[in-house]
C-alpha positions as CSV (number, residue, x, y, z in Angstrom):
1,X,0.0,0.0,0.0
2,X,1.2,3.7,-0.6
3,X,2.0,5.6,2.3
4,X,0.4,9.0,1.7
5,X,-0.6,12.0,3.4
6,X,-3.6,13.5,1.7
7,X,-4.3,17.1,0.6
8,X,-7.7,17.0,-1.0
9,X,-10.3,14.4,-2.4
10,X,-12.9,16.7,-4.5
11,X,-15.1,15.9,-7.2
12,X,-14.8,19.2,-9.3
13,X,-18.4,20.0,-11.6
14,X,-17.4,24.4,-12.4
15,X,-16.0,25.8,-15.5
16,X,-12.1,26.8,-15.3
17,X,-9.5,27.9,-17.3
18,X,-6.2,28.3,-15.6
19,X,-3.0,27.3,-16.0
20,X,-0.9,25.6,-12.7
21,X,2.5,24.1,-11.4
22,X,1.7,21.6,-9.8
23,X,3.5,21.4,-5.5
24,X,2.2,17.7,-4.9
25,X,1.3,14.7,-7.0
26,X,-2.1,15.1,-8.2
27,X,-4.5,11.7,-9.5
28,X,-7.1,13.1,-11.7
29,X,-10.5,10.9,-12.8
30,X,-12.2,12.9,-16.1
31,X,-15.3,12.4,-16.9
32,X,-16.8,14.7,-18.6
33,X,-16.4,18.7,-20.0
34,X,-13.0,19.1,-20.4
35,X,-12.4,21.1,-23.7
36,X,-8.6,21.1,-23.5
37,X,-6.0,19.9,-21.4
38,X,-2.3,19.9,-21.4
39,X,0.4,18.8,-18.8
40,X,4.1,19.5,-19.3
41,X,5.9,17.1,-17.2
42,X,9.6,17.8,-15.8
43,X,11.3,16.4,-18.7
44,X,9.7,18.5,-21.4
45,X,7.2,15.8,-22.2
46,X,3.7,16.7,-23.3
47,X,0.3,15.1,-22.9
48,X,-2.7,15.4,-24.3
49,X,-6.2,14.8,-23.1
50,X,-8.2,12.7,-25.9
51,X,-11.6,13.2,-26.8
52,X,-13.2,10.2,-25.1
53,X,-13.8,9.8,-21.5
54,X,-13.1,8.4,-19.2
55,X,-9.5,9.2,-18.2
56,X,-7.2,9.0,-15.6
57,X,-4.0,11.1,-15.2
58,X,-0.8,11.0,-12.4
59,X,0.9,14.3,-12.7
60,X,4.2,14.9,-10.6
61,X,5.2,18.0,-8.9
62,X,6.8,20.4,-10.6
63,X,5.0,19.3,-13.8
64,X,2.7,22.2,-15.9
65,X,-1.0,21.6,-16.4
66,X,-2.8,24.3,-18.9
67,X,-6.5,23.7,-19.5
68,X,-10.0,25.1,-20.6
69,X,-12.8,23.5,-18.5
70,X,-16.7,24.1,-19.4
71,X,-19.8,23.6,-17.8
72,X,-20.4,20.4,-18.6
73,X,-17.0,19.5,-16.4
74,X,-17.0,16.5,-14.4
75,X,-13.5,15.4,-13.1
76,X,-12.1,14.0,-9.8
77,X,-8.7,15.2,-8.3
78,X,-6.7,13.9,-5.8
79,X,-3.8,16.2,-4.2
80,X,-1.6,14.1,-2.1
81,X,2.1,13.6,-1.1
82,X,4.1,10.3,-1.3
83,X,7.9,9.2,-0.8
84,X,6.5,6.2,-2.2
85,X,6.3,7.7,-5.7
86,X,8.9,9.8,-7.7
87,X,9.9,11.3,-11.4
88,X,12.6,9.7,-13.3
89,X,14.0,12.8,-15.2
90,X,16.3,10.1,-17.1
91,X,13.1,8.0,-18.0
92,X,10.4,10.2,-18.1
93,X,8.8,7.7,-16.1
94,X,6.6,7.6,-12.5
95,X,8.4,5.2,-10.4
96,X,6.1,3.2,-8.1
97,X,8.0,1.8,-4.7
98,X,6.9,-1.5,-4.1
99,X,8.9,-2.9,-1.2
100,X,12.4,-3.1,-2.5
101,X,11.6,-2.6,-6.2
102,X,10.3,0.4,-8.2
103,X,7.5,0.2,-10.7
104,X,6.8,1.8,-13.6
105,X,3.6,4.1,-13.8
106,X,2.2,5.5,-17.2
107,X,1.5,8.8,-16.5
108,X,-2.4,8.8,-18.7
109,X,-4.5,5.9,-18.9
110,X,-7.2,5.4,-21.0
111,X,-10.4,3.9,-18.9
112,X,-12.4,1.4,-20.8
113,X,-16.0,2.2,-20.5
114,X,-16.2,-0.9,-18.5
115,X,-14.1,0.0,-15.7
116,X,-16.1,3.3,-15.7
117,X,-18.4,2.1,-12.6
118,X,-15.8,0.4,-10.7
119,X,-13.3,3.0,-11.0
120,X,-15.5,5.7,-9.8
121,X,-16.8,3.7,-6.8
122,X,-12.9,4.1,-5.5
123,X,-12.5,7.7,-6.4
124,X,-16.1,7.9,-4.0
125,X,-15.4,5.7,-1.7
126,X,-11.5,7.1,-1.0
127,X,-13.0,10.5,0.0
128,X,-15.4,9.9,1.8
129,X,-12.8,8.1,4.4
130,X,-10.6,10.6,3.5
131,X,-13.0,13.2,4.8
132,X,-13.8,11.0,8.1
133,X,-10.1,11.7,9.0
134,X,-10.1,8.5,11.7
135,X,-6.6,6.7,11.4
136,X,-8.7,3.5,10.1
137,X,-10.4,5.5,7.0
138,X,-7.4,7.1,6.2
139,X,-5.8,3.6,6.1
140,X,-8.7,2.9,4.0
141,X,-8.4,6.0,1.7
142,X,-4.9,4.8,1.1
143,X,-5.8,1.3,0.1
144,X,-8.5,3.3,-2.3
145,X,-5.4,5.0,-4.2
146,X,-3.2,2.0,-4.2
147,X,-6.2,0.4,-5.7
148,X,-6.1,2.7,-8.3
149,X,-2.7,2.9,-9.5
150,X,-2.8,-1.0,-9.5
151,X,-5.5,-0.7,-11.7
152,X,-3.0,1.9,-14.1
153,X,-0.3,-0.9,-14.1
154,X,-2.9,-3.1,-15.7
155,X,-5.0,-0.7,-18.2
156,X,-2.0,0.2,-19.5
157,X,-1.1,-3.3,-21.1
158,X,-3.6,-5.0,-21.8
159,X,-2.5,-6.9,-24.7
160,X,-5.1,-9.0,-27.0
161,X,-2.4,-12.0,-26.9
162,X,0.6,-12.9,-24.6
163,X,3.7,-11.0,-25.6
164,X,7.0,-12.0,-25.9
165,X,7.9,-11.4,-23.1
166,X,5.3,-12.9,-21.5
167,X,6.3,-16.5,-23.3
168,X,9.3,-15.7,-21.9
169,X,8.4,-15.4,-18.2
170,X,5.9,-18.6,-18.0
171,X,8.4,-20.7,-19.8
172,X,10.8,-19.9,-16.9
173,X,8.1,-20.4,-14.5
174,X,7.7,-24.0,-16.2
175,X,11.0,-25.0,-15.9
176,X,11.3,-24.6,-12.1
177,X,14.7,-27.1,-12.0
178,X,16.2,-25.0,-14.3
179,X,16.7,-27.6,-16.8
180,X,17.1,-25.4,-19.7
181,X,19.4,-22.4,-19.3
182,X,17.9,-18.8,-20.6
183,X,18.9,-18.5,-24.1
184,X,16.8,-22.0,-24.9
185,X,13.9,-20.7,-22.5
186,X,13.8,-17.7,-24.9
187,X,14.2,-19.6,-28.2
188,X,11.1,-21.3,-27.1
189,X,9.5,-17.9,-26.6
190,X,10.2,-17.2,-30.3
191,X,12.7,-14.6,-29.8
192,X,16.4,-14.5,-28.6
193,X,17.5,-13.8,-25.3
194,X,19.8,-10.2,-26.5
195,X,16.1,-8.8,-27.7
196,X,14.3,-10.2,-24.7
197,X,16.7,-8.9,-22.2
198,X,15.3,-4.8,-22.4
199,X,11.4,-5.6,-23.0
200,X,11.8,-8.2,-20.1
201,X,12.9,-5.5,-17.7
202,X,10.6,-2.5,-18.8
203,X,7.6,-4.9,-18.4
204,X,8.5,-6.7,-15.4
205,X,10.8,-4.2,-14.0
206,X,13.7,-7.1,-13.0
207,X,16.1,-8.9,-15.4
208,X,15.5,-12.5,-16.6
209,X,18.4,-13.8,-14.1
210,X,16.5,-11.8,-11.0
211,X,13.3,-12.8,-11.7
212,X,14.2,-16.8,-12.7
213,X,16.1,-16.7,-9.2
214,X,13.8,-14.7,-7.2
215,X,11.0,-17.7,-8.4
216,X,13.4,-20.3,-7.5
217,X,13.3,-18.9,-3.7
218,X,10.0,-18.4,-3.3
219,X,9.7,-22.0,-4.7
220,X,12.3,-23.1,-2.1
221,X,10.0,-21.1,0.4
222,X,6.9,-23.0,-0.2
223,X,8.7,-26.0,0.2
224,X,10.3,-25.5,3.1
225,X,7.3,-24.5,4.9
226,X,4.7,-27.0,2.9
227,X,6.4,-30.3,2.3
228,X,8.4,-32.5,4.4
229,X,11.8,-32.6,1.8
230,X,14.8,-31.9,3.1
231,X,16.9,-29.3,2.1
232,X,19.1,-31.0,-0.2
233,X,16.4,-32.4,-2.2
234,X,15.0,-28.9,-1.9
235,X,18.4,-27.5,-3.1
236,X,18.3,-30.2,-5.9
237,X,14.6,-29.3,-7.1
238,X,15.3,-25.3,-7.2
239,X,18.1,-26.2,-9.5
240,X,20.7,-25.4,-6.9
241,X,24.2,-27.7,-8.2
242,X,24.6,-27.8,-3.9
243,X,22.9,-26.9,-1.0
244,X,25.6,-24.0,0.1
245,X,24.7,-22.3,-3.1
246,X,20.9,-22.5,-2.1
247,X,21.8,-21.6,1.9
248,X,23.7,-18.8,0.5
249,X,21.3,-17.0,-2.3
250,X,18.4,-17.8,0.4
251,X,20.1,-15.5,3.3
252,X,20.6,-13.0,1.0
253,X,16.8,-13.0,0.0
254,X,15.1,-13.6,3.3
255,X,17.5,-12.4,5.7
256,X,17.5,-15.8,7.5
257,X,19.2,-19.0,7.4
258,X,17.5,-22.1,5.8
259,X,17.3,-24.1,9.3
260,X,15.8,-20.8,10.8
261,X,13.4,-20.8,8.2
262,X,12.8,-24.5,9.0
263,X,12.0,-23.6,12.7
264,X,9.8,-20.9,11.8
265,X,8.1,-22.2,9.0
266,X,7.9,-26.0,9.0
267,X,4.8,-27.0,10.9
């Protein structure tokens, strides 16, 4: 969940023109009456509001919004601040934290018109909590938001037929022993590894070799805590050549040995 401290939560129905820097991060739901709109973001960037509704937009401080709004206007806007989120001036990208890693947000989604309901029951339902102020409907509020963005990272790919990359990953997820070593895994995708390598990052924002040995730890995880194999038969069935290596990647990960994890875990 984002941690955020909230500004405002408004549903905005007047007519406005203006033109504004933005100080905080701002979320913004349109619906309806917006005759032009423009945002400038810190790198130069430009977008463009389209014709068809609905919308949603993250704009960073710092970034410029310009825009002509009639009667007809119907848009929320959320005013909030977060560590959790920042502009990658190299990128041009909105980097999402999410634990240790950082996501990549698009900055303008378009909203299916089957989303529409759904996505305005959150917008609703995270200010009214916002406007209770308790610590429990803020914490709600926030879960409203992160709800939200989620829902960014998947409108913004949602391809009619696995990608690529895609192949790429469930292969890997298939060969949990680690039979085959990358470069087949991607042949068996269609494409070789050197093309692979980039879109494999930008979509899943880790590198074939992280994600194939972050899945072999969580696979070594659910073992050790849901079957009765030891750990070298674990070791062998993560497609570690010896236990040490296992014992030594899994420390890293977890922070814990693989007998503590035994004692914790192992009912």
């Amino acid at each position: 969940m984002l941690d955020t401290v909230f500004h405002l939560v408004k549903l905005y129905n007047s007519p406005e023109v203006g033109k504004v820097q933005q100080g905080f991060w701002r979320l913004t739901l349109a619906l309806a009456g917006i005759d032009s709109w423009k945002v400038t973001l810190p790198d130069g960037r430009e977008i463009v509001a389209p014709p068809e509704y609905p919308w949603l937009a993250l704009i960073p401080p710092k970034a410029v919004t310009q825009f002509e709004i009639g009667i007809a206007r119907q848009n929320w806007a959320v005013s909030f601040e977060s560590e959790g989120l920042r502009f990658d001036n190299r990128s041009g990208r909105i980097l999402l934290r999410s634990g240790r890693d950082w996501l990549s947000v698009p900055a303008f989604t378009a909203v299916p018109i089957r989303r529409r309901e759904s996505m305005l029951s959150l917008f609703e339902s995270m200010s009214a909590e916002w406007r209770k102020g308790t610590p429990e409907s803020l914490f709600r509020a926030r879960l409203a938001l992160s709800s939200i963005l989620a829902d960014m990272l998947d409108l913004a790919r949602e391809p009619a037929k696995p990608s690529p990359e895609e192949k790429f990953r469930d292969a890997i997820d298939a060969d949990a022993g680690c039979h085959f070593n990358l470069a087949v895994l991607a042949q068996k995708s269609g494409v070789s590894l050197n093309h692979l390598r980039l879109q494999f990052q930008k979509r899943f924002h880790l590198s074939p070799v992280q994600y194939r040995n972050r899945r072999r730890l969580q696979t070594a995880m659910e073992l050790i805590s849901g079957s009765g194999q030891n750990l070298a038969s674990i070791a062998e069935q993560t497609g570690f050549l010896h236990l040490s290596h296992l014992s030594a990647a899994f420390r890293r990960h977890y922070g814990i040995t693989l007998r503590e994890a035994l004692r914790r875990y192992r009912q």
